[in-house]
PDBQT receptor file of N, H, CA, C and O in Angstrom, charges set to zero:
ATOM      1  N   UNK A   1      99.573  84.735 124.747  1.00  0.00    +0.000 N 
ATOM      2  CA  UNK A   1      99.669  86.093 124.275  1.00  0.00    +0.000 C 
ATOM      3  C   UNK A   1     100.574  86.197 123.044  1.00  0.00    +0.000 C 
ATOM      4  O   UNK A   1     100.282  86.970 122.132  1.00  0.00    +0.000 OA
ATOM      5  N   UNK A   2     101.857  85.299 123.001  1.00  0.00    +0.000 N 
ATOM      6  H   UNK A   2     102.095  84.672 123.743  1.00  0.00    +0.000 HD
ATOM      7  CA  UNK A   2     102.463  85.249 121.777  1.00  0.00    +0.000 C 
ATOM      8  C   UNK A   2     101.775  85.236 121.042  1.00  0.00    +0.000 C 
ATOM      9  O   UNK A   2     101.503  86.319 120.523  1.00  0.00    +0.000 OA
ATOM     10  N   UNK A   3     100.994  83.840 120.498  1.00  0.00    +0.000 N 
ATOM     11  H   UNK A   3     101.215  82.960 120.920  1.00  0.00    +0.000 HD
ATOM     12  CA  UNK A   3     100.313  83.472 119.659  1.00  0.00    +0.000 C 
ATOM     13  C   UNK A   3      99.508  84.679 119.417  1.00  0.00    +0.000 C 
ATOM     14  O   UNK A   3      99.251  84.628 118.215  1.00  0.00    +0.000 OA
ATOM     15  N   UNK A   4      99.106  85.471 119.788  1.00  0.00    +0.000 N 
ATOM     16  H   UNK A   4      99.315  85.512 120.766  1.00  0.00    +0.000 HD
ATOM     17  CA  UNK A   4      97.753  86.506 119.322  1.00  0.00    +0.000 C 
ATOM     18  C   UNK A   4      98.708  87.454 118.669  1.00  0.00    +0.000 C 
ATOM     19  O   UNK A   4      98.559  87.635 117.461  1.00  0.00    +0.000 OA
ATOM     20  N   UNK A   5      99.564  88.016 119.225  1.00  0.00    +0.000 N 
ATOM     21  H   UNK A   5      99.685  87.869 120.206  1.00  0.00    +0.000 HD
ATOM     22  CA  UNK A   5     100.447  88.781 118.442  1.00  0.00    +0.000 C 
ATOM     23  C   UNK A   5     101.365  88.423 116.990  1.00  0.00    +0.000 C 
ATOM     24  O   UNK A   5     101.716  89.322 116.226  1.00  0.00    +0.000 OA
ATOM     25  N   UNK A   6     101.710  86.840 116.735  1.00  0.00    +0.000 N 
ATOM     26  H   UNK A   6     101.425  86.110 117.356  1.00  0.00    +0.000 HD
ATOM     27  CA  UNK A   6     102.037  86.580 115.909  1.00  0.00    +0.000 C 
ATOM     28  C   UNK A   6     101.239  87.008 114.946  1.00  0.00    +0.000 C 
ATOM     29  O   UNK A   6     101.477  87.809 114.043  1.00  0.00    +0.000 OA
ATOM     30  N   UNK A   7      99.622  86.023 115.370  1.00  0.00    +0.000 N 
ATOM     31  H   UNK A   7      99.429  85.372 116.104  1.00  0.00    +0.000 HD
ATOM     32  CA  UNK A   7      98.645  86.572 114.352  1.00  0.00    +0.000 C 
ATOM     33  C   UNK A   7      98.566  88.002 114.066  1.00  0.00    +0.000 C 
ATOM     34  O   UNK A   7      98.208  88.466 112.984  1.00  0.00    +0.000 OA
ATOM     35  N   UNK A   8      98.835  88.517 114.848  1.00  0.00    +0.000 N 
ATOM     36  H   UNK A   8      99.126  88.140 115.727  1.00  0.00    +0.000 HD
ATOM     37  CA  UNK A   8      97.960  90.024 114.684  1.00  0.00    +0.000 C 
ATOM     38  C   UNK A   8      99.792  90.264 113.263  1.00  0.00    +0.000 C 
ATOM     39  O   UNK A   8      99.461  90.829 112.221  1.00  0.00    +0.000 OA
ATOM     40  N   UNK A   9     100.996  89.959 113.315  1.00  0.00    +0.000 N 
ATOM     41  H   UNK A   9     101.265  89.499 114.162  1.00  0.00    +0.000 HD
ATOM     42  CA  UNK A   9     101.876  90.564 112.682  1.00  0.00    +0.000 C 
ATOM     43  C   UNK A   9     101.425  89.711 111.568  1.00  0.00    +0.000 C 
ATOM     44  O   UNK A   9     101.093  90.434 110.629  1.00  0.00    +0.000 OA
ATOM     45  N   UNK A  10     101.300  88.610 111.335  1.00  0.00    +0.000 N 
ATOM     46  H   UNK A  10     101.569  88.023 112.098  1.00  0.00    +0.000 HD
ATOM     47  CA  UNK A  10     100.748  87.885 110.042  1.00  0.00    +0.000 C 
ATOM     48  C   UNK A  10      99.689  88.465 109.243  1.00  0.00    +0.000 C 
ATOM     49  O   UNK A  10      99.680  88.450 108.012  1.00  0.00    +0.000 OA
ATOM     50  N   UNK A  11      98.501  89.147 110.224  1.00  0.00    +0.000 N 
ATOM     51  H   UNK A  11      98.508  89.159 111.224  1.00  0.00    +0.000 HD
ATOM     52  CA  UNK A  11      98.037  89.594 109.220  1.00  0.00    +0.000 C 
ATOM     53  C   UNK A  11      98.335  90.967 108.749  1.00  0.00    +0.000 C 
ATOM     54  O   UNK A  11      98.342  91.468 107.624  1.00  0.00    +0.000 OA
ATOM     55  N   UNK A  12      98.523  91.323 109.660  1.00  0.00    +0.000 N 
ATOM     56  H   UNK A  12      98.517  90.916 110.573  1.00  0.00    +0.000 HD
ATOM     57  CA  UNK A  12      99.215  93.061 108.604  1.00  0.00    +0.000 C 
ATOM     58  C   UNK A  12     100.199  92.934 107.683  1.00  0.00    +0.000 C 
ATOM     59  O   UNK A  12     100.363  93.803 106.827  1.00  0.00    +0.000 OA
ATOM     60  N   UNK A  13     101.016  91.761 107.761  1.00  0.00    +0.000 N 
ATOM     61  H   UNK A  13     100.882  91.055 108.457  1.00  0.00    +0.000 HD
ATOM     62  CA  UNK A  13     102.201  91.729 106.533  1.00  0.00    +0.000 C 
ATOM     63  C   UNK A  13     101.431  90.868 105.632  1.00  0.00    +0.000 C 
ATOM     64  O   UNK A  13     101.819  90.817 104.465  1.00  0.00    +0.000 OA
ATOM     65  N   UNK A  14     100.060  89.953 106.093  1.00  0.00    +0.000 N 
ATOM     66  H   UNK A  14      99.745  89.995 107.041  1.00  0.00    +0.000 HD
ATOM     67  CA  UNK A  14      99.170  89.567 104.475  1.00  0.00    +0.000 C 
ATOM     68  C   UNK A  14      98.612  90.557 104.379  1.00  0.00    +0.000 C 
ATOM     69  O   UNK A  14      98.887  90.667 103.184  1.00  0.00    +0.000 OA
ATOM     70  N   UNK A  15      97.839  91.737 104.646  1.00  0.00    +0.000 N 
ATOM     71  H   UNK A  15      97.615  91.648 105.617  1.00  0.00    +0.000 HD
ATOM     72  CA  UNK A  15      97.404  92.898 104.123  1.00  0.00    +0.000 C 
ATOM     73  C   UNK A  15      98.243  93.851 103.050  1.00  0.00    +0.000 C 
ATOM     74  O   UNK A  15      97.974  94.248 101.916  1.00  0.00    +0.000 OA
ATOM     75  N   UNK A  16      99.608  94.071 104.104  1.00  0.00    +0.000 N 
ATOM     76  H   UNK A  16      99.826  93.749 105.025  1.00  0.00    +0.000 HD
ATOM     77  CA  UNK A  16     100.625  94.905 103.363  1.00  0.00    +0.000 C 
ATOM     78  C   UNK A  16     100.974  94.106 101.935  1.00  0.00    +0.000 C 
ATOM     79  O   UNK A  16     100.922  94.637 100.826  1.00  0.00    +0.000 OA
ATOM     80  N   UNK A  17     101.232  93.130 102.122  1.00  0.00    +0.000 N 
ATOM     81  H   UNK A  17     101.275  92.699 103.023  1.00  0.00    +0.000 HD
ATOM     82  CA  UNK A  17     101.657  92.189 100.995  1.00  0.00    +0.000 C 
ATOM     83  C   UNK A  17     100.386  92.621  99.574  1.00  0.00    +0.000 C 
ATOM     84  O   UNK A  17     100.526  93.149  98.471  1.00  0.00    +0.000 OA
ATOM     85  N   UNK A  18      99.287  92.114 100.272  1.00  0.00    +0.000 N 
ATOM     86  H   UNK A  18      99.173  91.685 101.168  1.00  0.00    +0.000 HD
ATOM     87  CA  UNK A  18      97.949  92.807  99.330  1.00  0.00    +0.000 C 
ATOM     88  C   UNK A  18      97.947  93.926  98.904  1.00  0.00    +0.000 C 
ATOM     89  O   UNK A  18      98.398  93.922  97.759  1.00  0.00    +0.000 OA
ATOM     90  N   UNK A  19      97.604  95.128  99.314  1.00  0.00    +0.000 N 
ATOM     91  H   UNK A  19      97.238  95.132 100.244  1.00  0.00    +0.000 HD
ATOM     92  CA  UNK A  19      98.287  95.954  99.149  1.00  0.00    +0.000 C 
ATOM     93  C   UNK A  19      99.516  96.210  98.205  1.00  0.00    +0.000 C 
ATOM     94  O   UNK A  19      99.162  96.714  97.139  1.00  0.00    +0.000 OA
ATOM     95  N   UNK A  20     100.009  96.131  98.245  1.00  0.00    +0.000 N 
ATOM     96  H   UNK A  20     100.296  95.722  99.111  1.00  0.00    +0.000 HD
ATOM     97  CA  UNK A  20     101.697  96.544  97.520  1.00  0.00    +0.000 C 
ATOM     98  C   UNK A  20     101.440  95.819  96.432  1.00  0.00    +0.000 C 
ATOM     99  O   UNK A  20     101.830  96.410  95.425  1.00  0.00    +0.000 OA
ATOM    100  N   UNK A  21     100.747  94.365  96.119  1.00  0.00    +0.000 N 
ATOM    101  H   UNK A  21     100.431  93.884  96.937  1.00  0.00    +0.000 HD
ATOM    102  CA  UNK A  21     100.785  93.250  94.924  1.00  0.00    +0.000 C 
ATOM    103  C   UNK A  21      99.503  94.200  93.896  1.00  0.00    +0.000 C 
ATOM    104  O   UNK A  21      99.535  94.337  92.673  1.00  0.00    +0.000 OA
ATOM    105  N   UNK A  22      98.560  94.689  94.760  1.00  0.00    +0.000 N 
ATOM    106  H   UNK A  22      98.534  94.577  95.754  1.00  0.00    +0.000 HD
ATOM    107  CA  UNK A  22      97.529  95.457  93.831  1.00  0.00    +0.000 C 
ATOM    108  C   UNK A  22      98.063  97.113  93.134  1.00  0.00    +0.000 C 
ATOM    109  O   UNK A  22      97.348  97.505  92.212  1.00  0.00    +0.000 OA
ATOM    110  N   UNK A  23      98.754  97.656  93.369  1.00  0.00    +0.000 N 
ATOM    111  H   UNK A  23      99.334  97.337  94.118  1.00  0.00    +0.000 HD
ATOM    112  CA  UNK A  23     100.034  98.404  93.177  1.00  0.00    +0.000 C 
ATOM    113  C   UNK A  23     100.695  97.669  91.984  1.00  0.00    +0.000 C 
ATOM    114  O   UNK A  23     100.580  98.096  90.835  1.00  0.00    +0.000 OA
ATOM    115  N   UNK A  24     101.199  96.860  92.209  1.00  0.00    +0.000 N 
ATOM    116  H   UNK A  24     101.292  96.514  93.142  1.00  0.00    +0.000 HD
ATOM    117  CA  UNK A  24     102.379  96.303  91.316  1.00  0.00    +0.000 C 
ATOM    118  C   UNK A  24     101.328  96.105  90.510  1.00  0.00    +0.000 C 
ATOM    119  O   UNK A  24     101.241  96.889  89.565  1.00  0.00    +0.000 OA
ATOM    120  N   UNK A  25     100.380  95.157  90.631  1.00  0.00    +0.000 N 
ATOM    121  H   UNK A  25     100.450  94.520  91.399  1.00  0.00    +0.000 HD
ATOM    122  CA  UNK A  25      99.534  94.952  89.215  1.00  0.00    +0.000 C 
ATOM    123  C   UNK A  25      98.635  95.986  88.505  1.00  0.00    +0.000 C 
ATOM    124  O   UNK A  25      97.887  95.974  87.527  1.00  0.00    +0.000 OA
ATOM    125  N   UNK A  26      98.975  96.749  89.289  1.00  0.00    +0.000 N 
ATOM    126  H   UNK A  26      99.583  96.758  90.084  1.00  0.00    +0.000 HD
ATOM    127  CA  UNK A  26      97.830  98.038  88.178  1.00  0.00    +0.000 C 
ATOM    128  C   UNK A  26      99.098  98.258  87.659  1.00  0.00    +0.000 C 
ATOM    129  O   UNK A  26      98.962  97.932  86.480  1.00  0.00    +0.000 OA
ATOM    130  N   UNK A  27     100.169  98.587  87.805  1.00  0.00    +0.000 N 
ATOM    131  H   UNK A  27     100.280  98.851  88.763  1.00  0.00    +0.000 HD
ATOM    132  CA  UNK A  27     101.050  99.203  87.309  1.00  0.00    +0.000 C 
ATOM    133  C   UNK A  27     101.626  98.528  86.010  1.00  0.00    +0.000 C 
ATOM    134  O   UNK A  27     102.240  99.162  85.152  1.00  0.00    +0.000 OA
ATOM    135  N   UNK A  28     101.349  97.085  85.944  1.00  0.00    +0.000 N 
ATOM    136  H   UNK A  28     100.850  96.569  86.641  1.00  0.00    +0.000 HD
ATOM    137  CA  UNK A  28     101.569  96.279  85.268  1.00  0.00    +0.000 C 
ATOM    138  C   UNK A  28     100.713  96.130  84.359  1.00  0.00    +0.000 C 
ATOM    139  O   UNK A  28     101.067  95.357  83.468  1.00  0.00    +0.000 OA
ATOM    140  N   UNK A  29      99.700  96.593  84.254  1.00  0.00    +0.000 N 
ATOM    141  H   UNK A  29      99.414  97.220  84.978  1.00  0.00    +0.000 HD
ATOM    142  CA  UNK A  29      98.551  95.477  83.269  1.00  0.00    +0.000 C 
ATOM    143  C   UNK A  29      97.882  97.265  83.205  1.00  0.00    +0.000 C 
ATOM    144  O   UNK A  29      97.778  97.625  82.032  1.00  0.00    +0.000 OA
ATOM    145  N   UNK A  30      97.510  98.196  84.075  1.00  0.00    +0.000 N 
ATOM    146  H   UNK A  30      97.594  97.904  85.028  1.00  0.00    +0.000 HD
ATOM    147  CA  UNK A  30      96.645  99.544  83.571  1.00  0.00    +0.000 C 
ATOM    148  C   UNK A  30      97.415 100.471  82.886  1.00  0.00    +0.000 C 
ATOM    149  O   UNK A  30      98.303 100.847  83.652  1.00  0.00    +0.000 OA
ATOM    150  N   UNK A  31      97.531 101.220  81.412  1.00  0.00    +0.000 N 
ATOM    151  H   UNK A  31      96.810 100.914  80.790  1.00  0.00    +0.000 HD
ATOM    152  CA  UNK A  31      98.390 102.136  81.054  1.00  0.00    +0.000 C 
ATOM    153  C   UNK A  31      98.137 103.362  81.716  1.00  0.00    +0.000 C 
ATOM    154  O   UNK A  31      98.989 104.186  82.048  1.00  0.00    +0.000 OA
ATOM    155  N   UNK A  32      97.045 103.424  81.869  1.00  0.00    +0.000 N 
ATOM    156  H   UNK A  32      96.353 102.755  81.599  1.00  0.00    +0.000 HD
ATOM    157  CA  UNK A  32      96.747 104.971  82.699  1.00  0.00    +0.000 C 
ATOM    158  C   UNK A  32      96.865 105.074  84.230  1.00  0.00    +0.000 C 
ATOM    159  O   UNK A  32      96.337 105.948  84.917  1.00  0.00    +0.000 OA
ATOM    160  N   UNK A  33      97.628 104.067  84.663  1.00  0.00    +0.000 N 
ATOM    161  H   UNK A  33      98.057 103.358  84.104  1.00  0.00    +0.000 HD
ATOM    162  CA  UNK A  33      97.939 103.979  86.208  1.00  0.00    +0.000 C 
ATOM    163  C   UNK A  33      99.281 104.092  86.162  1.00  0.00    +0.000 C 
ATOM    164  O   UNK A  33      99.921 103.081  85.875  1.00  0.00    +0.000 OA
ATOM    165  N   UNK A  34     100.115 105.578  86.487  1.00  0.00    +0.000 N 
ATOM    166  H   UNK A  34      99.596 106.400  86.720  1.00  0.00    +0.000 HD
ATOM    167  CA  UNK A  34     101.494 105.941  86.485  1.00  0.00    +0.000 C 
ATOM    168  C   UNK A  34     101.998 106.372  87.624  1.00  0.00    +0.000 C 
ATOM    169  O   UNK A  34     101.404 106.943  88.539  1.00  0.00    +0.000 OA
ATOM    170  N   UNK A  35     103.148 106.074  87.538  1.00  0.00    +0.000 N 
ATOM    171  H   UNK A  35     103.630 105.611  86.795  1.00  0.00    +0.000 HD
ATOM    172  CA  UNK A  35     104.370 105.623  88.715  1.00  0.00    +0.000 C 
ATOM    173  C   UNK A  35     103.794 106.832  89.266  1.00  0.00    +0.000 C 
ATOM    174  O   UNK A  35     103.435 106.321  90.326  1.00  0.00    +0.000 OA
ATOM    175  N   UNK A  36     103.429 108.032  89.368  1.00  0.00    +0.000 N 
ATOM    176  H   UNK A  36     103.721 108.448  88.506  1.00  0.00    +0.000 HD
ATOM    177  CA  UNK A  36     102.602 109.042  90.449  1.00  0.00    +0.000 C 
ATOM    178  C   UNK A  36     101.984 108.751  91.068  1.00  0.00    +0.000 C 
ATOM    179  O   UNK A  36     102.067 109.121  92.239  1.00  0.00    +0.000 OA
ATOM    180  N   UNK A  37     100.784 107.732  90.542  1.00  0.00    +0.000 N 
ATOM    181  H   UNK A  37     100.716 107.432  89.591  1.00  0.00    +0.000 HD
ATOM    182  CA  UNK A  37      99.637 107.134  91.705  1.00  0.00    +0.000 C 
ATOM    183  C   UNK A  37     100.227 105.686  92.173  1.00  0.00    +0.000 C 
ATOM    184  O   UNK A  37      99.650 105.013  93.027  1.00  0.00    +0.000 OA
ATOM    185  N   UNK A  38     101.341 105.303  91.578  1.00  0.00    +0.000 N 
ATOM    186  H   UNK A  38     101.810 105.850  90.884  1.00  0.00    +0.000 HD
ATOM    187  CA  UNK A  38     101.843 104.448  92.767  1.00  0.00    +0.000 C 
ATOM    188  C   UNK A  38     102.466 104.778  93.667  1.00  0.00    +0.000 C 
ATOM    189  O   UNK A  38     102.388 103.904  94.530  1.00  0.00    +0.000 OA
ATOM    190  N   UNK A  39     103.136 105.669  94.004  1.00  0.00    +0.000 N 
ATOM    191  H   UNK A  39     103.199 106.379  93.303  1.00  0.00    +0.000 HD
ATOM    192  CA  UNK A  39     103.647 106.634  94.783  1.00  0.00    +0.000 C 
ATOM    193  C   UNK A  39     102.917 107.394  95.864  1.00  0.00    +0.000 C 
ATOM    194  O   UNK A  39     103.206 107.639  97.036  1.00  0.00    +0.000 OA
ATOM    195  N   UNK A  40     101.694 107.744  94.966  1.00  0.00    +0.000 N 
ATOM    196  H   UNK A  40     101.460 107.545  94.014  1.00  0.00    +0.000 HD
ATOM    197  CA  UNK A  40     100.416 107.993  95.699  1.00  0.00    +0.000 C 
ATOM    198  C   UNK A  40     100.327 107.346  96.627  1.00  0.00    +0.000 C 
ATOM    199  O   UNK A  40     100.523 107.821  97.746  1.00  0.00    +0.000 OA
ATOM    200  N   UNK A  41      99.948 105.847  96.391  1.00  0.00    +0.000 N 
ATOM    201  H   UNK A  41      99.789 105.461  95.482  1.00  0.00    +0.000 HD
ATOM    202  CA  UNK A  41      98.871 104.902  96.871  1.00  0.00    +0.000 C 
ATOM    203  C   UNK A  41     100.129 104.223  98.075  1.00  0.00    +0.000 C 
ATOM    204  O   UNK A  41      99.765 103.583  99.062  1.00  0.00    +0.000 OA
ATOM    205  N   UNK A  42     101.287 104.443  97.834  1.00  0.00    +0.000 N 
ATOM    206  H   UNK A  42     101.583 104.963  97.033  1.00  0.00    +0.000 HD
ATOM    207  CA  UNK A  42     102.255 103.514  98.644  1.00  0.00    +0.000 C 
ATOM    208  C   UNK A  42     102.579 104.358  99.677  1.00  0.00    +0.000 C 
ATOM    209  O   UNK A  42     102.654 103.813 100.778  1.00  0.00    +0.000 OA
ATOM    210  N   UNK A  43     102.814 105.651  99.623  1.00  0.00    +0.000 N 
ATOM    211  H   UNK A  43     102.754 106.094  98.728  1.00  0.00    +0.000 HD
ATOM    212  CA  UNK A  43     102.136 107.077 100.813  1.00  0.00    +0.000 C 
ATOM    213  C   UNK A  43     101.332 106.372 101.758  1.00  0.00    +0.000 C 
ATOM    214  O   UNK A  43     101.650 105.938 102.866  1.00  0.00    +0.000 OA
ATOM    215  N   UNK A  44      99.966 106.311 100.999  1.00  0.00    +0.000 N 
ATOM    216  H   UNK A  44      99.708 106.663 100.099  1.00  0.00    +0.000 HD
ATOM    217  CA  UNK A  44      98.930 106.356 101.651  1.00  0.00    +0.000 C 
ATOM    218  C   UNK A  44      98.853 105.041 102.771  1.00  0.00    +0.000 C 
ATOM    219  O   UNK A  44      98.210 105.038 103.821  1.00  0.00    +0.000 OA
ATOM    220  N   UNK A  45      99.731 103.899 102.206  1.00  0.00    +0.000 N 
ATOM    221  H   UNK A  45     100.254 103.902 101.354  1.00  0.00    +0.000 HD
ATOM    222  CA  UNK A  45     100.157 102.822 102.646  1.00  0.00    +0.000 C 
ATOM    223  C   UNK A  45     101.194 102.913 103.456  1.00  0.00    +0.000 C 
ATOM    224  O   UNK A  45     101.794 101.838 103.443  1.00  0.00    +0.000 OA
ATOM    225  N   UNK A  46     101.597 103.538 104.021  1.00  0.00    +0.000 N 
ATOM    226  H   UNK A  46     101.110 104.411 104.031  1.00  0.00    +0.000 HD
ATOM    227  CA  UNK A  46     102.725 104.253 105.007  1.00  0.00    +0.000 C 
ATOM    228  C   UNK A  46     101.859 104.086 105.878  1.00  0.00    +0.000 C 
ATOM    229  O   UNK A  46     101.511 103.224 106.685  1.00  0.00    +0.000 OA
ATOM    230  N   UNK A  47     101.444 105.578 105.394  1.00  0.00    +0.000 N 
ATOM    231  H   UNK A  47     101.727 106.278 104.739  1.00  0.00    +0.000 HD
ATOM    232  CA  UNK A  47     100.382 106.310 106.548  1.00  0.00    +0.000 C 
ATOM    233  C   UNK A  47      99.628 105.847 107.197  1.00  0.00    +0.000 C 
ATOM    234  O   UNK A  47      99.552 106.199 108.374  1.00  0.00    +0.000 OA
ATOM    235  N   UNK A  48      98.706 104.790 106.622  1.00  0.00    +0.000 N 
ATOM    236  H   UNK A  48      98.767 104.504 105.666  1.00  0.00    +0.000 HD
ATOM    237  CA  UNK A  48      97.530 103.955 107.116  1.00  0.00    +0.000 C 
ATOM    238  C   UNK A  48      98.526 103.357 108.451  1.00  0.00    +0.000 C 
ATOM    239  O   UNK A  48      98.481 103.694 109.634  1.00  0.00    +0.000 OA
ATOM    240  N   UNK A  49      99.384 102.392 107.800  1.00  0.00    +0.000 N 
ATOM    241  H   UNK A  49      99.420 102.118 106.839  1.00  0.00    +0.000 HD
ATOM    242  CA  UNK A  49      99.603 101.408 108.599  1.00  0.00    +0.000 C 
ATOM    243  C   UNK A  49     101.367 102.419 109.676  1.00  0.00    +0.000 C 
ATOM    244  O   UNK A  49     102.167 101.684 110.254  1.00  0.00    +0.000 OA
ATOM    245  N   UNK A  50     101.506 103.428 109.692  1.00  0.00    +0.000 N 
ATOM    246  H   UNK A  50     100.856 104.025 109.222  1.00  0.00    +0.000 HD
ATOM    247  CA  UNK A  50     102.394 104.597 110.528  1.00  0.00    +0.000 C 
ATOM    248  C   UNK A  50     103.555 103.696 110.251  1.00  0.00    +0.000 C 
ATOM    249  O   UNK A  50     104.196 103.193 111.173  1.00  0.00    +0.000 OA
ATOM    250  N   UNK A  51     103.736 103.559 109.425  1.00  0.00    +0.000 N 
ATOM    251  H   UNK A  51     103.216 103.969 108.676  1.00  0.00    +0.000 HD
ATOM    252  CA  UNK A  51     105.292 102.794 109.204  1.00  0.00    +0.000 C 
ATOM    253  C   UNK A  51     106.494 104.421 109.031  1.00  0.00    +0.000 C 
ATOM    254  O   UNK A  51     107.678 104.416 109.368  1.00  0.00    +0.000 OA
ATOM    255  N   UNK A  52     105.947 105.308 108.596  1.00  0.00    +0.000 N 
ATOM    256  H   UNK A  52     104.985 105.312 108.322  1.00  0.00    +0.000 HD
ATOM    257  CA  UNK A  52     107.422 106.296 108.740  1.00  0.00    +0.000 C 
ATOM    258  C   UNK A  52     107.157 106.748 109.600  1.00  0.00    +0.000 C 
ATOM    259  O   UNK A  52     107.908 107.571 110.123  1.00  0.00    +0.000 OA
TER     260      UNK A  52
């Protein structure tokens, strides 16, 4: 049962990780992607995954 749960936390922190890195790189490389819709999108990344 460990083992399944490890996995199961591995992959939500490689998701979250995904997540947050596609964020950082729009923010990095798109001019019309501003710190609002990262803010946006990192909300929405809360929410999904009930972290607040």
């Amino acid at each position: 049962m460990k083992d399944i749960e490890k996995l199961s936390e591995s992959l939500f922190l490689s998701e979250l990780k995904t997540e947050l890195l596609a964020i950082a790189f729009n923010l990095a490389t798109d001019p019309g992607y501003e710190k609002k819709d990262a803010i946006t999108a990192i909300l929405k990344i809360i929410d999904k995954h009930q972290l607040g």
